[in-house]
N, C-alpha and C positions, 0 to 999 in steps of 0.2 A: 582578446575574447570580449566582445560586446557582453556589460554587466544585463544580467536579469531582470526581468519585467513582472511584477508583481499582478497575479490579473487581477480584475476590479473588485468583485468580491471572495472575500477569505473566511468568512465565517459569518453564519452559527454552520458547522457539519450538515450538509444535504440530509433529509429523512429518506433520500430513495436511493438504490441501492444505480443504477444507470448514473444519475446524478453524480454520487459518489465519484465512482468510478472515473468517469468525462475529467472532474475535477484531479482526479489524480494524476492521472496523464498531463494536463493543462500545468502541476506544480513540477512536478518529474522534469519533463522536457525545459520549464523555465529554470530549472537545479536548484527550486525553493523545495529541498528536500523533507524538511521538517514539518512543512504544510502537505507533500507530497505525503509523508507517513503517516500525517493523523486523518487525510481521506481515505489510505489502502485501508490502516486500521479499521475503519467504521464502513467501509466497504466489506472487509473479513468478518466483520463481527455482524454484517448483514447475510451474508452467502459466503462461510469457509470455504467452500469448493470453487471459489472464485479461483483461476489459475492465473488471471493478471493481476488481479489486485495482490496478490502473493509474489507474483515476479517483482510488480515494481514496490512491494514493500525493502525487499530484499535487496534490490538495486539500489534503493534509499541506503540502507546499509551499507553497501558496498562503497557507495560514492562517500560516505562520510568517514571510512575506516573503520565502523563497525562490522566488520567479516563476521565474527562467531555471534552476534546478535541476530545476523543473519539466518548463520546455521541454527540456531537452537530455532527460531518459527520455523524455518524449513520441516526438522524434524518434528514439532510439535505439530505442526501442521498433519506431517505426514501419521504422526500416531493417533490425530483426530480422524482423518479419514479413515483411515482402518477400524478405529472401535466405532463407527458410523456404516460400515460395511458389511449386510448380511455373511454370514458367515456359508 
């Protein structure tokens, strides 16, 4: 497995929520996982209804052995969208 390629810039967290995003993808697929969850993070905490930046939070988890840290935003997630939800 050819090691990871860190891209060229890693910080300060993008202010736009596109930016974010892009960035996430860019850490995800290099398996710089932990740079990959603090852009889902601040992507989620731009747009909760974000369904990628959820999947590849979650994927971050996954690939590191965190499974149920996973599940708990899954489901937190899902109980924000609901009380966000005209009734």
């Amino acid at each position: 497995m050819t090691p990871a390629v860190a891209p060229t810039t890693i910080h300060p967290v993008p202010p736009s929520w596109p930016l974010a995003a892009y960035r996430l993808c860019r850490f995800e697929e290099s398996h710089l996982y932990s740079e990959a969850e603090e852009y889902g993070m601040s992507a989620l905490n731009m747009d909760p209804a974000d369904p990628w930046a959820l999947h590849a939070v979650v994927h971050c988890h996954e690939m590191t052995s965190r499974v149920n840290e996973g599940k708990r935003l899954l489901n937190e997630m899902r109980v924000r969208r609901a009380a966000a939800s005209p009734s």
